[in-house]
C-alpha positions in Angstrom: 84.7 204.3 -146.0 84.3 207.3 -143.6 83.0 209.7 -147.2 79.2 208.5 -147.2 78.8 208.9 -143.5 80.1 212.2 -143.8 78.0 213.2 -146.7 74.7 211.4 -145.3 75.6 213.8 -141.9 76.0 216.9 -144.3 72.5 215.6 -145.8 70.9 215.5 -142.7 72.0 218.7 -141.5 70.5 221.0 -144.3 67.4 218.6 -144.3 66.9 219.9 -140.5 67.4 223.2 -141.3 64.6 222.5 -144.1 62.4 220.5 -141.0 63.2 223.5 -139.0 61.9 226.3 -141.7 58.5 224.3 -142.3 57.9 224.1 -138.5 58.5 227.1 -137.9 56.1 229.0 -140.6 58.5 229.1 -143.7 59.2 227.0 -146.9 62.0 225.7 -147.9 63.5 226.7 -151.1 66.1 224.2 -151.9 69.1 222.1 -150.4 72.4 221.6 -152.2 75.0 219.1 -151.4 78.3 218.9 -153.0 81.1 216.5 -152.9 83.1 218.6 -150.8 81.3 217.4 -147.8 79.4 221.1 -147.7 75.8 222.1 -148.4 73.1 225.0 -148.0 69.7 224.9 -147.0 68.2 228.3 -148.6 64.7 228.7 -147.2 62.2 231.0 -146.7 60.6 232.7 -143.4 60.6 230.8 -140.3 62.5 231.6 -137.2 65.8 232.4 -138.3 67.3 231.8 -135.1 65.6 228.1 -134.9 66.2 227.3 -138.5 69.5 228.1 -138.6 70.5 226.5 -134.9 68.7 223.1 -136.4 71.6 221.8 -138.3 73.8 220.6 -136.0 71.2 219.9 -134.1 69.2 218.1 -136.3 72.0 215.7 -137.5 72.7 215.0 -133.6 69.1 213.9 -132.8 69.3 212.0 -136.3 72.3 210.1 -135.5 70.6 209.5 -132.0 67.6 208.2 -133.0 69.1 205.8 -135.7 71.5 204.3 -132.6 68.7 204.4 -130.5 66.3 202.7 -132.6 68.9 199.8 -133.4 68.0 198.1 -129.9 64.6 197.1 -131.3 63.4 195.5 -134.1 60.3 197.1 -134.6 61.5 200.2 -133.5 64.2 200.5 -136.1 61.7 198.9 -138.6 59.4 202.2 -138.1 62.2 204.6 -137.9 64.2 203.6 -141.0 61.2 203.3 -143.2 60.1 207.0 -141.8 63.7 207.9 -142.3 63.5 207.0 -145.8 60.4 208.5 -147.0 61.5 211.6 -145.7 64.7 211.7 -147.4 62.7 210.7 -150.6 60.1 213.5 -150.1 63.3 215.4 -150.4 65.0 214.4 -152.8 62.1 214.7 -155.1 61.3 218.3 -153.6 64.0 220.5 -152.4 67.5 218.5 -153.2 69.1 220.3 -156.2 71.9 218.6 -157.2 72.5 214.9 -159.1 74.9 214.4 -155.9 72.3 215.1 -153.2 69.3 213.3 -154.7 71.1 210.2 -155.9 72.7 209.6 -152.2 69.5 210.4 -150.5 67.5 207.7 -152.5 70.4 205.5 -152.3 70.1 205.5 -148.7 66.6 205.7 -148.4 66.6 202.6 -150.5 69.6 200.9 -147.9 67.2 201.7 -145.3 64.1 200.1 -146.6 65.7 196.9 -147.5 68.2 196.8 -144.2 65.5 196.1 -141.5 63.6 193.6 -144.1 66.1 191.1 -145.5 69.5 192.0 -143.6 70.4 189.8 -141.0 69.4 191.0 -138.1 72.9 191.5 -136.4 74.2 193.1 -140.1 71.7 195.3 -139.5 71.9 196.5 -135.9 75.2 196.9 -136.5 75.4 199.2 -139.3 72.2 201.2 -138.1 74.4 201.7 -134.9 77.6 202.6 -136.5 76.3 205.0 -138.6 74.2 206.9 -135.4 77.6 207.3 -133.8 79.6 208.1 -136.6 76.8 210.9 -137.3 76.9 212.1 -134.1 80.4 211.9 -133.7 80.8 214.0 -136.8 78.4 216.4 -135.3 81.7 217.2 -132.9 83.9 217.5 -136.0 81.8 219.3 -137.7 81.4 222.3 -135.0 85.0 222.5 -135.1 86.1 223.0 -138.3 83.4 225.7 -138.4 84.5 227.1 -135.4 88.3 226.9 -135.9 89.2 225.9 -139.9 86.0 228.3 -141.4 87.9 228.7 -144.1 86.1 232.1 -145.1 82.6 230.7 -145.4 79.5 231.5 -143.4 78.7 229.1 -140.8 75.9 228.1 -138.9 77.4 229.8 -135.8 78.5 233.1 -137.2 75.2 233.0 -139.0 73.4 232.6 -135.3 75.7 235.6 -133.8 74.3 237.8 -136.3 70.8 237.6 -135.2 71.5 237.0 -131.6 74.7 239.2 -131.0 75.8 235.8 -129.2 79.6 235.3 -130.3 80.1 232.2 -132.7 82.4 230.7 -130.2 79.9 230.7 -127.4 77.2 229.0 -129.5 80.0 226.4 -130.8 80.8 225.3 -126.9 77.2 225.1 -126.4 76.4 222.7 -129.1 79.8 221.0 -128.5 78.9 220.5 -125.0 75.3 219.2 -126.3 77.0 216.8 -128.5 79.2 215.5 -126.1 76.5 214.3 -123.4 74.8 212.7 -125.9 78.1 210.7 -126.9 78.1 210.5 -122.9 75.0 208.7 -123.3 75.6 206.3 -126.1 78.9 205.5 -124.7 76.8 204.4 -121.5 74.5 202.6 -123.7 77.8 200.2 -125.7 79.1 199.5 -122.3 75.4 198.1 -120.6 
């Protein structure tokens, strides 16, 4: 049950660092996602240090906005249909692999059709289970990287090789991120 969270969390992560490269001056290459829950964004140009400290990032405000949005109809109605044309721009762009562009249209599709034709209620529901979950795997995510990297480059170690800031340091800052924003959704349940 938890698998497609995690992989639509992995999706969204290298499709911010992709947001990230194209805001920032560069182009974005391609995006693979495998079934191992891991992925790259390879992309051109840009500001390294923003394009590479979007992931996490990215996924967070993703999983945010999707909660968010679930408190109003209209609202979600707007941000799930913008949600899914962007992950159809990228699936028929940058994603290279059968895996990432058949779970991206997949969802894109759920999230067309959910705001339309699922009972309301169905719908809140999911749309706020799944911002949690995403954001709550932001946390997890940080700390395997952080503590299980099992001898592959992270976003972190990536970021202290153009900063000189120590991958631990920039793991407790976007844990610490993470965590007031779970702050605030928490607050949000209990009102």
């Amino acid at each position: 049950v938890v698998y497609p969270v995690k992989l639509f969390v992995v999706l969204l992560h290298e499709i911010s660092h992709g947001i990230a490269a194209v805001f920032t001056g560069g182009s974005i290459d391609s995006i693979n996602i495998n079934e191992y829950l891991g992925g790259i964004a390879s992309t051109h140009g840009g500001n390294a240090v923003i394009i590479i400290s979007a992931g996490y990032l990215g996924s967070l405000v993703f999983g945010l906005l999707l909660f968010y949005s679930s408190y109003d109809k209209n609202v979600s109605l707007w941000f799930c249909t913008a949600l899914s044309i962007l992950l159809l721009i990228f699936a028929a762009n940058f994603l290279a692999t059968s895996l990432g562009k058949t779970f991206a249209v997949a969802i894109a599709a759920l999230l067309i059709i959910s705001p339309r034709y699922f009972n309301e209620i169905i719908h809140q529901t999911w749309i706020r289970i799944i911002g949690i979950l995403s954001s709550i795997y932001v946390l997890i995510d940080i700390k395997e990287d952080l503590l299980t990297k099992n001898g592959y480059q992270t976003d972190a170690v990536l970021l202290e090789t153009y900063t000189g800031i120590p991958s631990y340091i920039t793991g407790i800052v976007w844990f610490t991120i993470t965590l007031i924003a779970l702050f605030f959704i928490g607050k949000k349940l209990v009102n």
